[in-house]
N, C-alpha and C positions, 0 to 999 in steps of 0.2 A: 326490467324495472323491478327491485324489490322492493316490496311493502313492509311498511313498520306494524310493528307488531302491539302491547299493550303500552307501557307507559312513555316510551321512548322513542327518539325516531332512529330510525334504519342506520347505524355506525360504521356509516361506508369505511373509515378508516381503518376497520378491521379487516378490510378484505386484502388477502396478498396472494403471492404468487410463488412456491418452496421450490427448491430442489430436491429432489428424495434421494434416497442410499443409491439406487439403481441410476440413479444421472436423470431418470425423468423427471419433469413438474408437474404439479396440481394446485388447484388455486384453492384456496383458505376463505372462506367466507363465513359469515351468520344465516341458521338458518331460519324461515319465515315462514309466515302463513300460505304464501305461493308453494312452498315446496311440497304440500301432502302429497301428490303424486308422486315425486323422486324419492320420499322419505318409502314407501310401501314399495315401490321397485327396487331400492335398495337392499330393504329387509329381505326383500323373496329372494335374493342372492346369498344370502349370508346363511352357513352351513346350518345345521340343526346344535350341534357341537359349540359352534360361537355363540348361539343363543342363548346355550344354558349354561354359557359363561357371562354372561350379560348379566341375564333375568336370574341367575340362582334354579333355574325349572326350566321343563319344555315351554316352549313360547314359541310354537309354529308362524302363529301373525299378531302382526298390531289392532288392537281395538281401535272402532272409531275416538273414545275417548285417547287413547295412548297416541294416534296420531295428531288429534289435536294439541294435548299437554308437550308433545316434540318439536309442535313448529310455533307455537307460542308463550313468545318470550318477552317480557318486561326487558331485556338489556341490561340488567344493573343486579338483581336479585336471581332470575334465570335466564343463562344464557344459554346457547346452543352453536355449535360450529361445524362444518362439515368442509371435507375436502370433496370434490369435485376433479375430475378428469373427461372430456366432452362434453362436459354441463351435467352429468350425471354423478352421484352421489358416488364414494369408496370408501368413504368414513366418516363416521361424527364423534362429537364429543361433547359433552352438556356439563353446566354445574347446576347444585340448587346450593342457594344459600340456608344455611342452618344453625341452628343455636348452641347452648352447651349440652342441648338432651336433644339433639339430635334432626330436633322437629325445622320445617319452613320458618322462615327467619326474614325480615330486613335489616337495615343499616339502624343500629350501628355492629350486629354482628359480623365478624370477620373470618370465619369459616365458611366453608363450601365441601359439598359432596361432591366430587367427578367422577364420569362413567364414560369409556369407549364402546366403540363398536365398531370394528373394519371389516369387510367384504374380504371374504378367506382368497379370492383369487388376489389382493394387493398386500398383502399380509407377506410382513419382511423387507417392504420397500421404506421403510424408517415413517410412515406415512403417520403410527402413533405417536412417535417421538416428535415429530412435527405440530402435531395435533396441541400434542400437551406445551410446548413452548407458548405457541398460540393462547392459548387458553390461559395459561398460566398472567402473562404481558395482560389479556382483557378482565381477569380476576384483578388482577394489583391495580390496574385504572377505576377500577369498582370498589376500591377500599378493601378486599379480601383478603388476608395474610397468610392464610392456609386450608389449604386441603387436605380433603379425607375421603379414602376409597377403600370400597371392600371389594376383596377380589378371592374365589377358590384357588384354595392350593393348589389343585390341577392347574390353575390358566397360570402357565408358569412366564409366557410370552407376555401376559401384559405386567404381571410382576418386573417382571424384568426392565418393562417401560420406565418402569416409577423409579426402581433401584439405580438405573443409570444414570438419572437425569442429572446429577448432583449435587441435589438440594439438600438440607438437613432433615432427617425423620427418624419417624418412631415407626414401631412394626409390633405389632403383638397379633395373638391368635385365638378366637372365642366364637363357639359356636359353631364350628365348623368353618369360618370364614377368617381368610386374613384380613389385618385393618390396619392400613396407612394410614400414616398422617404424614405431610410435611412444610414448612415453612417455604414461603415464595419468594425469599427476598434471595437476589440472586447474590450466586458464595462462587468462588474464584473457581471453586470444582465445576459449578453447573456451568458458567462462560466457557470456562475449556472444553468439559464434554461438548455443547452448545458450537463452540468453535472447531473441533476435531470433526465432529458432525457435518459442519459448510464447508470444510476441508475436503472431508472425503466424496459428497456428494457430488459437488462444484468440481472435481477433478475429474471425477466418474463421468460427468456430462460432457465434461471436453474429449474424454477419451472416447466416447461414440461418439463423436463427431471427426476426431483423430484418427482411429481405428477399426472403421465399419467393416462390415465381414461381406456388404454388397451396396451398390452405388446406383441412384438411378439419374439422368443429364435429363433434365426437362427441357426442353427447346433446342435439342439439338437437331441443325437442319441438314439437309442433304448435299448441300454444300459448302464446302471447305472455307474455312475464314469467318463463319459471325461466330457470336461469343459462343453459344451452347456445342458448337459443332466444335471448338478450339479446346473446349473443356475435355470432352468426350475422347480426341485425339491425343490432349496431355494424359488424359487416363491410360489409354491404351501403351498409348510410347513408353511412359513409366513402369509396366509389369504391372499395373494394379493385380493383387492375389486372389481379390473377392470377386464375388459376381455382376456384373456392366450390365446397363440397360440402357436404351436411348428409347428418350419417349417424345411426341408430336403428335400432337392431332393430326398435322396433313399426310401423316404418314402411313401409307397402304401396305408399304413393304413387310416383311415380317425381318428383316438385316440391315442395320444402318453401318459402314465401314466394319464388317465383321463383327458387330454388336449386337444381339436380341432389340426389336424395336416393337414401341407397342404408340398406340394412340393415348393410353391413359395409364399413369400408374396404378389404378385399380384393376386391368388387363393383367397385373406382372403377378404369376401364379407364386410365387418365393415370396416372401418377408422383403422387407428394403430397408435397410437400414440409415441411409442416409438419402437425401436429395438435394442436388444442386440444383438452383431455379433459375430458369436464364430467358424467362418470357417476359414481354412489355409488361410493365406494373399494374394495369387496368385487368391485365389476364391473374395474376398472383392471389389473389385471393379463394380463386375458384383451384390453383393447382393446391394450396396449402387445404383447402377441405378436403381436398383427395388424397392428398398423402397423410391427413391426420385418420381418416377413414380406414387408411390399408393399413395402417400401426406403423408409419415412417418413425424412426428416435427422431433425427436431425435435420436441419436444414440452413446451407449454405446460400443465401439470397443472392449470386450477383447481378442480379436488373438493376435499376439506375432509374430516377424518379421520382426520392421518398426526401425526408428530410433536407438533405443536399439543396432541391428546386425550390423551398417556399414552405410559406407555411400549409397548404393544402396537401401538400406531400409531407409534408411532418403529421399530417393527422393522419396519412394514408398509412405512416410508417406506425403508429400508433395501433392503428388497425390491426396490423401485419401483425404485431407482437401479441397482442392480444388474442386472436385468433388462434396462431399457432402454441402458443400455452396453455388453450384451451384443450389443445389436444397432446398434450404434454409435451412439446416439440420445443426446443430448444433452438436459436436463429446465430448464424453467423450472418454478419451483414445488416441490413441491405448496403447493395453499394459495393460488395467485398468483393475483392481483389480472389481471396480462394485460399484454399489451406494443402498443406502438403506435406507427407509423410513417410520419411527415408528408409523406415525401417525395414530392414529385408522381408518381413514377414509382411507388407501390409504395400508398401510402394504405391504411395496416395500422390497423385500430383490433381487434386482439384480445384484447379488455379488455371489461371494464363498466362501461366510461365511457363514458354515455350519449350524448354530443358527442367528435368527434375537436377534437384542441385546435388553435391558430392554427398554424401550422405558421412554425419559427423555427429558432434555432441552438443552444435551448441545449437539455443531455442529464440527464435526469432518470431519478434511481436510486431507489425508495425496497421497504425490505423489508416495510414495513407497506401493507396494501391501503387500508386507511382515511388513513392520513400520503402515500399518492399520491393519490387522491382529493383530502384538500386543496390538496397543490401543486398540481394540474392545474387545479383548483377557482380557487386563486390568482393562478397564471401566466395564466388565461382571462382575468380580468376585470381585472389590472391589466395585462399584456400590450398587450391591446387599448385598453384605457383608461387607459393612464399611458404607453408608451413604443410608441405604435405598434404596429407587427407583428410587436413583439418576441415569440415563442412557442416552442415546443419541436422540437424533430429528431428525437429518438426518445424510448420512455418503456418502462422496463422494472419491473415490480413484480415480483420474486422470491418472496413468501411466506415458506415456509420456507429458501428456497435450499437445500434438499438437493444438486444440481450447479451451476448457474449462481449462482456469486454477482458482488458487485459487483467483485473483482479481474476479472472476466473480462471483464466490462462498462467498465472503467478499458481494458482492452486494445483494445476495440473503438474506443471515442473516442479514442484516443490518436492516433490518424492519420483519426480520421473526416473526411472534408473541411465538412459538413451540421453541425460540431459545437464551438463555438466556447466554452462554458463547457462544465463539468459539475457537475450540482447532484446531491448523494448525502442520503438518508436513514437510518442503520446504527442498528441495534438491537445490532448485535454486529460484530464481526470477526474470522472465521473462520482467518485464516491474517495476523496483524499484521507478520508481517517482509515477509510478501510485498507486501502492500497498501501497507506503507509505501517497500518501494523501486518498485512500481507508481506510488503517487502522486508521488512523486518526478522523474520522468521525465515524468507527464502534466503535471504544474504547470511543469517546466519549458516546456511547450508550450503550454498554456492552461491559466486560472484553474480549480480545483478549490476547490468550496466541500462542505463535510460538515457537518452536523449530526447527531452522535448521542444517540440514547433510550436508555435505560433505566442510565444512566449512574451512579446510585445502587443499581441492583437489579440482580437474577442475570437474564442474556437466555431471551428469550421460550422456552419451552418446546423451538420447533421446530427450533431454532437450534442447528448442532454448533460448537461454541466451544473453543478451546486454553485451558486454564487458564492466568492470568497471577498473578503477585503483585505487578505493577506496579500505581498507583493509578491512577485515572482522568484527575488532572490530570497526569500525567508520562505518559499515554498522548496526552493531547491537546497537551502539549509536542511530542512524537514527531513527532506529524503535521504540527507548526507547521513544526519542524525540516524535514521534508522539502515542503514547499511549502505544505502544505492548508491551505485559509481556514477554520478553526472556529470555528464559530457556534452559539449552544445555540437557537434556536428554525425554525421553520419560516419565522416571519415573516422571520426576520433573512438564511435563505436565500434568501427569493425577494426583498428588499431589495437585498444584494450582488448574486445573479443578474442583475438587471435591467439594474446599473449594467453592472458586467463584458462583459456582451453587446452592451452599446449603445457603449459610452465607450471613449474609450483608456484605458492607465493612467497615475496620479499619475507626477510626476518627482522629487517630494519630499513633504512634507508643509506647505508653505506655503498659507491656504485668506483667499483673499481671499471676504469675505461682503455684499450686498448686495441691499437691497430697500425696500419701502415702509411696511416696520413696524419701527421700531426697537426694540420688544420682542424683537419674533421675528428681528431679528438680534443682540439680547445672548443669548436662550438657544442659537441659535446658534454663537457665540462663546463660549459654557459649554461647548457640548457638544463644540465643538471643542479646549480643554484638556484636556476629560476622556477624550477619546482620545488625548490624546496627542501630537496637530496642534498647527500654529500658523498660528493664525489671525492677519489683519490686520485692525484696527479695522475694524468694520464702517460701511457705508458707507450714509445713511438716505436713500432718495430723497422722503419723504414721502408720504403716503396721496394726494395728487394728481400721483405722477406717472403720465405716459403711456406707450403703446408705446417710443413715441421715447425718451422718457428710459430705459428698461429697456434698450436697445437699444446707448446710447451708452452709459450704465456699464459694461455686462458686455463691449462691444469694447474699454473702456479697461480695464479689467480684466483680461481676456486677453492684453493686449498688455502689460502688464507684468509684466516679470520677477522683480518679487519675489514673484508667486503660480506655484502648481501646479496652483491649480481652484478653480473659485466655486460658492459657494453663493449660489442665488438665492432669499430669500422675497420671498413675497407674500401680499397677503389682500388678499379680495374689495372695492369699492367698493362703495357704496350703490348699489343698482339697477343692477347691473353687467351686461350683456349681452353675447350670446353672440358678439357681433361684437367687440365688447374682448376678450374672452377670444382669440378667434385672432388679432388685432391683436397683441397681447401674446404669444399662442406663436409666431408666426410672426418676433416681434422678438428671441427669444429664439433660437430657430431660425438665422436668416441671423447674430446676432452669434455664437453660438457655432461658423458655420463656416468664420469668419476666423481661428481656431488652433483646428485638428484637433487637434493632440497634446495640451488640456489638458481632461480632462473639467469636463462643467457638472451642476450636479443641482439642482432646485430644491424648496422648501419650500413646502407650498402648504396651509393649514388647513383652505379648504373644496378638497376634489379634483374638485369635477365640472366644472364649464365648462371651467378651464384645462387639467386633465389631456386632457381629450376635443379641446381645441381644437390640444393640442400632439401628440397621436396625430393629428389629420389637418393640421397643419403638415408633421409627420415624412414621414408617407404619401404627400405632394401629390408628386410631383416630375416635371417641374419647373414651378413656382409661375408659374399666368399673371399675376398681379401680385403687386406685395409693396405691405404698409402702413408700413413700417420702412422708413429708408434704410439701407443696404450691403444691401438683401437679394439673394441669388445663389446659384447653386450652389457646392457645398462644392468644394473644392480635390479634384484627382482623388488617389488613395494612392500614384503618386510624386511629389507635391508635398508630403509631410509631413517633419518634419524625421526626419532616416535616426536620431536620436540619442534618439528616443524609445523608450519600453519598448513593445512591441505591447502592443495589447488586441485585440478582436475583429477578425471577421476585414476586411478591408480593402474586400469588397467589397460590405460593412454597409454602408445608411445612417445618418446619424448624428441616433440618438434622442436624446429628453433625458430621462431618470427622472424623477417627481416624487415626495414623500414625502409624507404627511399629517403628520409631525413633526417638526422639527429633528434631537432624535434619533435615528430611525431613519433617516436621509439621510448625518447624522455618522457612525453608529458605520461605514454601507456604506462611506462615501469612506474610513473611517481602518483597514477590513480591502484596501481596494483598495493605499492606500500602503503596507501593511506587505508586501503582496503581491508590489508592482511593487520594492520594496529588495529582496523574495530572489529575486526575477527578476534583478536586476544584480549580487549577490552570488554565486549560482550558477553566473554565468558564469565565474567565476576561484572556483573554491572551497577551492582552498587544494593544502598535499600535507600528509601526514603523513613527518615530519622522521625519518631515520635518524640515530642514536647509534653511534659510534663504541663506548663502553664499552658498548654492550650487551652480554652473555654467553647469549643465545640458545640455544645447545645445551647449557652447562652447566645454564640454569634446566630445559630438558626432561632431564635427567638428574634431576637433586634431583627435580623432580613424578614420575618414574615410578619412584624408591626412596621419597619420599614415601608413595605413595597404593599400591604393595607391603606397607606395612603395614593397607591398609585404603581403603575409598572412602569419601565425606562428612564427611572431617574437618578440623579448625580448626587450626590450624598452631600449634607453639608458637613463646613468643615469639621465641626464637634462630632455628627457623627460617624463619621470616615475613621476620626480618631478613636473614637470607644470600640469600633468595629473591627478595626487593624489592633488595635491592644488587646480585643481577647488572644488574638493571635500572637502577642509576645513583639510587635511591633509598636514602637514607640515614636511617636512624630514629636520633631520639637516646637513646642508652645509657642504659638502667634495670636497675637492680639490685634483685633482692629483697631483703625487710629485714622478715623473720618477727620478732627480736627489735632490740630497741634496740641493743645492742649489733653486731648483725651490719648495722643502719642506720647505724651511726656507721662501721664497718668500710668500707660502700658510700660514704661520703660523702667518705673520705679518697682513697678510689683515684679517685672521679672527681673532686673538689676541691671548693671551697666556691665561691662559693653554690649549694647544692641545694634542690630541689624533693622535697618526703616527699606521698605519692597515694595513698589506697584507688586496688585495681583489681577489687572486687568488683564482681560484676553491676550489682548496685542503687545505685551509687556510682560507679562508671565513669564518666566524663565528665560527669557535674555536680558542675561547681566549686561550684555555688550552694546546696549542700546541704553544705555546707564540707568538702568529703573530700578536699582540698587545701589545704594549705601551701607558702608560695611563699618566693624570697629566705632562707633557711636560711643564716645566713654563719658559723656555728660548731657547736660537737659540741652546747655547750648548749642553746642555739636546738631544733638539730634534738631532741635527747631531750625537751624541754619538749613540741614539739608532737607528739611519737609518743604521750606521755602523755595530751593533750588530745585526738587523735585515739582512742586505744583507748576511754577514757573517755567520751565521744561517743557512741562506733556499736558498740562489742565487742572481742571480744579478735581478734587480729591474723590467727587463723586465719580469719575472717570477711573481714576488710578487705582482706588481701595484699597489704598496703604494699608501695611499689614507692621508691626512692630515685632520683631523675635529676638529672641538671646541668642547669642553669638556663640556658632558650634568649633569647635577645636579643627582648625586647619588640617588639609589634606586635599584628596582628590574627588572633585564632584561627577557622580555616576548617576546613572537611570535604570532603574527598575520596572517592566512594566509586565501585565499577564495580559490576556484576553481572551475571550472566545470566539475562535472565528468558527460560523456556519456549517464550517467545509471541513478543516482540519481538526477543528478542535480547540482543545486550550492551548495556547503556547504562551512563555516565559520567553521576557526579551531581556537583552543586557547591552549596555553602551555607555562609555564616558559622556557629560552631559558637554551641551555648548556646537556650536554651529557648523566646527569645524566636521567631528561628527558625523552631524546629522548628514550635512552635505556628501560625503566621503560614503553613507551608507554603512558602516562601522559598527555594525550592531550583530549579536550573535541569540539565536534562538534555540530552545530548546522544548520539546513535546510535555505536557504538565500529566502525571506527576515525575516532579525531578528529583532522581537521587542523591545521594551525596555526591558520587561519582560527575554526573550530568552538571551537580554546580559547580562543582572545580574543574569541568573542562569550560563550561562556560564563561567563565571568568577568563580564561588562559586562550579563548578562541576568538577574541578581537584582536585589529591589529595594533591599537593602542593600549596592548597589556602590558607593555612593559613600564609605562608608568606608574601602573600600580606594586610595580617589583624594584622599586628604588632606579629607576633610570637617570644615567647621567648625575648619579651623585647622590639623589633623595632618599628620601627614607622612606623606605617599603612600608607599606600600608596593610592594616590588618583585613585581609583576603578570607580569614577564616570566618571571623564577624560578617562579611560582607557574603560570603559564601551559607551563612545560616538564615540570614534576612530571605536571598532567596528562595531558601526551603520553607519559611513560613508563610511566603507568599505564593511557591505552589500549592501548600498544603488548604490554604484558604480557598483559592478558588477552586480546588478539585473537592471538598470539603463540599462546598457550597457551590452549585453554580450558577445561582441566582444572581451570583458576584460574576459578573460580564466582563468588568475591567477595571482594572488598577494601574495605579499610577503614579511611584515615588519619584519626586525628581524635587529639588538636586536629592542625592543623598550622599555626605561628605563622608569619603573613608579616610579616617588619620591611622596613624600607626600604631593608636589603641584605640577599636572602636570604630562605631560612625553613627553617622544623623540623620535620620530622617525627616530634613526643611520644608517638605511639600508633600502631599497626598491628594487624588482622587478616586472614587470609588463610584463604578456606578452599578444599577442593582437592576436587576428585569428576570420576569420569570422565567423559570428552568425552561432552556430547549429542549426537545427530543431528543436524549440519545439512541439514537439507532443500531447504534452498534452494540448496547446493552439490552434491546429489544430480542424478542425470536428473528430466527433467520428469517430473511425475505429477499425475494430477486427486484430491483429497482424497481420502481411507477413506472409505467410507460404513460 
């Protein structure tokens, strides 16, 4: 329990949990009057050397006053922080606030003095760079704007700190001391640095969990079959390269199955680098002190108990995390399935997956033990038997992910060299803004494919989840947005998977189709519309052709330039043998490595002979004879053309997938093309456009006398309008018109023709329930239809007729932003009206939107062609409608005290359009978290 210290109380919400350079954690907190002890055991550790980089002088120890003045802190004017590792101190970090001369200071000064201090044995693990993020986030919650440190030229390490972070500063040199200054306010360099940082550290952590150099099985027992003793035997079966332990209390022996066996992992004289835990959950607490004690990195939990069962097992899972972060330990699980690691060097199977899988490129996430089970199950038997030695690189099963989830796992593959796709399984997603600029950044480096469960239903039990009120297809919008291939089954993942890993990618969507069934190249050819492709007549070789002939189509195929990839079927011949079958892959084979750049994939109804003959065509190399003419080896990867989109990696051989369907062959080539366009897309993604008439600081004036009268409110109409026109948006003028008279009043000042509107709830924006009247050209007119309106739906206090001038014909659209929780801000787009809504017709995009982003948006509903002159009309001005929504990103990323907006109708004519309707609502700034210091989630 820590105690608050002088004017403030104890600001639990500064306490977090970091990842360091090294993949270890330490937990970030304020330090307090409880701490004088650890602050003086800290000190006596810290070299003589650090000190007189600290203090300027020797400074052997702390005075009773200096330990006082270090653990007591006001919170607001002095603050203090220290990193912790076993509840013991490894660094602090302190500000005083001070004036322009330099002296103690309060508010409303906005300077601060910072000073470190790390313990020379953690020094290099990034633990100041950590420090200062920290510190930095609770200066700027404190009104603070910058800091100032003096540091000796010698201490060139903590220089260093300051220089890197990427903030704006000044440096000058007096008095023998350097003297920083720099501004807090976060600049697009310090994020990157800041983000480069949870890159590398977040990757490092998985890799000693990936990559340990020795393994120790907690509960393995002396009999074959329960879970620790299964682990212990996948180890062994697998080659593991590092050093095995089998540990058990009941255990007397000194060898468990050819294993070193110990009673305690504090018995094990060597380092341990990782731990698998496989005792009943009530025992887990007491092995996690003991392996934080013996310096374990990692730990794989798969006991069963925590989350999954209830709420007392979610506190026990709370426990668990908390604990072993205490001792810098990092958790896979509870719950977990197990992880496993192909790599020659390393042959990790700690899992209970009874076989280690082929060992390959592609990287496999999944949160369900039973949904990696099948992939693994999958990728074994068509790996081997559809594409060669196409297999996995690493395989992580999380469980509950209490710490390790899949963003940290995205972080590892993102530079993995062993890691050429990524295939993910999500039941949930824990932190969506982050995942989504995670995957962002991996897709632009390789194919990411995701499939998620539970996508109708609330996530698994175990699973800590941010509330969203985004739907589930504008969440898988999101992801489409920033790179991810989404797919709803497992099949369809290891489908993509296969292709992705073997093949280049598409250069367009043109799919030349060819084979010996003319059936199975018109459903072919079906399923290639109905993705969306274009396909080229298909091309029949007859049920008697040969290797040769399969051989010579698909090189004349390749070689022309009106295709991007062939589809090849085929079926069996009568009494077809197994020596046709590799005649026939091997024909396939040498033609398809006469152009590397365009994938081939083939259709095959029965899969056994050819699939098996084109895994060892693939596998052979290089082929002592070939049965095909051209056959040879493939062009080496600087012969390929520099103009193609990469796929795998270059120094793949090149497999060829086959399918057992048409369309499961289709729908993979038509997620590969949509993939390889925002691979060429992403490369030039656009800017978001500065506005001259913005009024920026007048809009943050109006929101902070606004939301002075209150937070979470809907703007009215006048001020929504003054709010939206600093922003260069213009709503057209509506007038109340409670009585007929005070609507014939509104009609003369804005002129004729008008439009008379219910703006009641239930009435609002459905024209189609008649709560509109249109073209109004005189007093008559409009009185007739105020009459026919009250007489309709009620008397006027209900309806809140609204009188407007009549906007120039076109098409009525919907604009909307929001900020959801989870994801963030998103921009939505959608013609207005029922049909619509119903249809789900609406396209999203991530805020801030570029020019780029608004013209796909526009063009990425399936009622765009309306706006493009359909069936006759007159194209609508998309460019005007294309700038409204850049003004309405810019607004709420500006601001985001603006929650949500809402133009509807807004009528696009063919010069122009209108904005008939707005809401705005306004509530205080949420947390951004993502623009905080790094931190590992709450447990």
């Amino acid at each position: 329990m820590q105690t608050s210290s002088d004017r403030h109380e104890y600001p639990s919400h500064w306490e977090a949990d970091v990842v360091l350079r090294d993949g270890g954690t330490a937990r970030i907190r304020p330090i307090t009057v409880d701490d004088a002890e650890r602050l003086v055991s800290f000190y006596e550790q810290v070299s003589d050397e650090s000190k007189y980089y600290r203090f300027f002088a020797p400074y052997p120890r702390l005075s009773a006053k200096d330990v006082h003045r270090f653990t007591h802190h006001d919170f607001v004017d002095r603050v203090g922080l220290a990193a912790t590792v076993g509840g013991e101190f490894i660094a602090t970090v302190r500000y005083d606030r001070i004036n322009a001369d330099g002296r103690p200071a309060s508010v409303p000064a906005d300077e601060a003095e910072v000073a470190f201090l790390v313990q020379d044995a953690h020094q290099g693990r990034g633990v100041a760079s950590a420090l200062l993020e920290h510190i930095a986030a609770v200066a700027r919650e404190r009104d603070i704007r910058r800091f100032a440190a003096e540091v000796l030229p010698a201490n060139t390490k903590m220089i260093k700190v300051f220089t890197d972070a990427g903030y704006q500063q000044k440096r000058h040199f007096e008095d023998g001391v350097v003297r920083l200054e720099f501004d807090l306010e976060p600049t697009d360099r310090s994020l990157a640095v800041q983000r480069a940082r949870e890159q590398r550290a977040e990757a490092r952590s998985v890799q000693r969990l990936l990559a340990p150099g020795s393994v120790a099985v907690i509960g393995a027992g002396r009999t074959p079959g329960g879970v620790g003793r299964s682990v212990l035997d996948n180890l062994r079966a697998a080659g593991f390269t590092g050093r095995l332990y089998a540990v058990n209390k009941a255990l007397q022996e000194k060898e468990l199955a050819g294993v070193p066996a110990h009673r305690s992992v504090r018995d094990i004289a060597e380092p341990v680098d990782l731990a698998v835990v496989a005792v009943p959950a009530p025992y887990v607490p007491e092995v996690v002190a003991e392996c934080g004690e013996h310096g374990v990195q990692g730990l794989v939990v798969v006991s069963a108990g925590y989350a999954e069962s209830g709420p007392a097992g979610r506190e026990r899972q709370r426990a668990l995390v908390r604990q072993a972060r205490t001792y810098g330990m990092r958790i896979i699980g509870p719950n977990a399935f197990g992880v496993i690691n192909t790599s020659p060097e390393v042959r990790l199977n700690a899992s209970l997956a009874p076989e280690m899988p082929r060992p390959g490129r592609i990287g496999l996430f999944a949160q369900s033990g039973a949904i990696g089970i099948a992939l693994l199950s999958r990728l074994h038997r068509r790996g081997g038997g559809v594409t060669g030695v196409t297999g996995v690189s690493t395989f992580v099963s999380s469980g509950n992910r209490a710490d390790v989830s899949g963003n940290d796992v995205l972080q590892y593959w993102y530079d993995d060299p062993d890691t050429d796709v990524a295939l993910m399984y999500l039941e949930s997603i824990g932190n969506p803004r982050k995942f989504t600029r995670l995957a962002r950044r991996t897709a632009a480096a390789k194919p990411l494919v995701v499939v998620q469960g539970a996508r109708h239903a609330a996530a698994p039990q175990g699973h800590a989840v941010r509330a969203t009120r985004l739907p589930h297809a504008t969440v898988s919008a999101l992801l489409r947005q920033a790179g991810v291939i989404r797919v709803d089954t497992i099949t369809e993942l290891v489908d993509a998977g296969l292709l992705l890993a073997r093949q280049p990618l598409p250069a367009g969507p043109r799919v030349a189709i060819l084979g010996n069934s003319e059936s199975l190249g018109l459903l072919t050819f079906d399923a290639c519309l109905a993705e969306g492709l274009r396909p080229l007549p298909p091309l029949d070789l007859t049920t008697a052709a040969s290797a040769e002939d399969f051989h010579r189509a698909l090189t004349k195929a390749l070689a022309d330039d009106r295709c991007d990839a062939v589809v090849v079927t085929a079926i069996p011949a009568v009494g077809e043998t197994s020596a046709q079958d590799a005649a026939l892959a091997e024909a396939l084979r040498s033609a398809s490595a006469s152009a590397p750049a365009k994938p081939v994939l083939v259709v095959h109804v029965e899969l056994g002979g050819l699939a098996e003959a084109l895994s060892a065509a693939a596998s052979t190399a290089p082929q002592a004879a070939s049965t095909a003419p051209g056959a040879g080896q493939a062009p080496r990867p600087a012969e390929r053309p520099a103009t193609a989109v990469s796929g795998p990696s270059e120094a793949s051989p090149r497999l060829i997938p086959a399918y057992p369907a048409a369309e499961r062959a289709v729908r993979a080539l038509g997620e590969a093309v949509k993939y390889a366009q925002w691979r060429r897309e992403v490369a030039d993604p656009g800017k978001v456009p500065e506005y001259e008439d913005i009024d920026e600081k007048g809009a943050a004036e109006q929101i902070d006398e606004l939301l002075s009268r209150g937070s979470g409110l809907t703007l009215a109409s006048e001020d929504a309008c003054v709010l939206l026109g600093r922003y260069g948006i213009d709503v057209h003028r509506a007038l109340p018109a409670p009585t007929p008279d005070e609507a014939a009043a509104a009609a003369r000042t804005l002129g004729y023709p008008v439009a008379l509107k219910t703006t009641a709830p239930h009435l609002r924006h459905r024209a189609d329930l008649g709560g509109v009247r249109l073209d109004l050209t005189d007093e008559a007119q409009l009185r007739r239809a105020y009459t026919e309106l009250t007489d309709l739906f009620g008397a006027p206090e209900v309806l809140r007729p609204v009188v407007q001038g009549m906007a120039p014909r076109g098409v009525d659209t919907v604009v909307r932003a929001v900020i959801d929780p989870a994801a963030g801000a998103v921009l939505s787009f959608g013609l207005a009206g029922a049909a619509s809504e119903l249809l789900g017709d609406t396209a999203h995009r991530l805020v801030p939107v570029t020019d780029r982003d608004a013209s796909s948006l526009v063009r990425s509903i399936r009622t765009a062609p309306l706006l493009f002159g359909w069936r006759g009309s007159a194209p609508v001005d998309t460019v005007a409608l294309e700038e409204l929504m850049l003004r309405v990103s810019r607004l709420v990323d500006d601001h985001p005290e603006v929650v949500a907006v809402s133009l509807e109708p807004v009528v696009v004519a063919p010069r122009g359009l209108s904005v008939l309707g707005a809401t705005v609502r306004l509530a205080r700034a949420p947390v951004r978290d993502d623009l905080g210091p790094r931190t590992l989630p709450v447990v």
